[in-house]
Every structure is written in C-alpha cells, then in structure tokens.
N, C-alpha and C positions, 0 to 999 in steps of 0.2 A: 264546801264553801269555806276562804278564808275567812280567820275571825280579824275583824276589825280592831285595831288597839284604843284602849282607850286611856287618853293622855291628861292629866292635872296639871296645870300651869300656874303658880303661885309667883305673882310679880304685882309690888307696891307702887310702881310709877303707872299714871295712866296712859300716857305717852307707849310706855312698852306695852302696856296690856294690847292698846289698840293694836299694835303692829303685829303683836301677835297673836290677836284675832284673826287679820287679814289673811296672815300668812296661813294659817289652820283653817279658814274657809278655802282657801284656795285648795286646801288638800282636804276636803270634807267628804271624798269619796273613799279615801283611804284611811282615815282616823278619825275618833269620835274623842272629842276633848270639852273640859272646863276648865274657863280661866277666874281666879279667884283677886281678888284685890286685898286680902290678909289670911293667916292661917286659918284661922275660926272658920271660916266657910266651909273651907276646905275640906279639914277636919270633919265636921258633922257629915258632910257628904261620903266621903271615906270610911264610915261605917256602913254605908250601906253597898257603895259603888267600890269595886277591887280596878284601883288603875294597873295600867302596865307598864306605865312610867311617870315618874314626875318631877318637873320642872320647875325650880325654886329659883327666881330672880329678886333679889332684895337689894337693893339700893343704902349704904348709909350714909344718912349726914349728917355733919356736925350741927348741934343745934346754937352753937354760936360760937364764932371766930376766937371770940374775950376766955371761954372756955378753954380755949388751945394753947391760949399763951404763961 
C-alpha cells in the first residue's frame, strides 16, 4: 500500500486558508494535510507529526502608509 503524504500548510490570510482547504479536500484521497493560521500551531504539532512537506504562505503588510514615507 502507498503511503499517503502528509502535507503542513502555514498561511496567515484566511481568505488563502479557505481555498486551500478546498483544494486539499478535493484531493483528500491522496493526501492527508493541516492547515495552520500561524506558526505556533504548527510547530507543536510538528513534534509529534513528521510532515512530508510544508507549505509556508505569509502575507506582509505595511502597517501603515505614514511608515513608508
């Protein structure tokens, strides 16, 4: 039997999370995944869980325009 991969998704917009929820249900018969909303989750789980790959989306943004000038 193949082994199923199992995927870490670290993404701060919820916006992305969702979508890539969707998309990792859709393929829920060929990969087993968490999606995390900051590292800290992530992290803790990661001591116990060995992903096989992981997928860091982070977003930055300025926290104010006045800052930039």
């Amino acid at each position: 039997m193949k082994k199923i991969p199992l995927i870490a998704v670290f993404e701060n917009d919820p916006l992305n999370r969702f979508i890539c929820q969707r998309m990792l249900d859709l393929q829920s018969e060929k990969v087993s995944f968490h999606i995390f909303g900051n590292p800290e989750e992530g992290l803790e789980l990661a001591k116990t869980a060995k992903f096989d790959f992981a997928l860091l989306i982070y977003i930055l943004r300025a926290r104010s325009t006045k800052a930039l000038s």
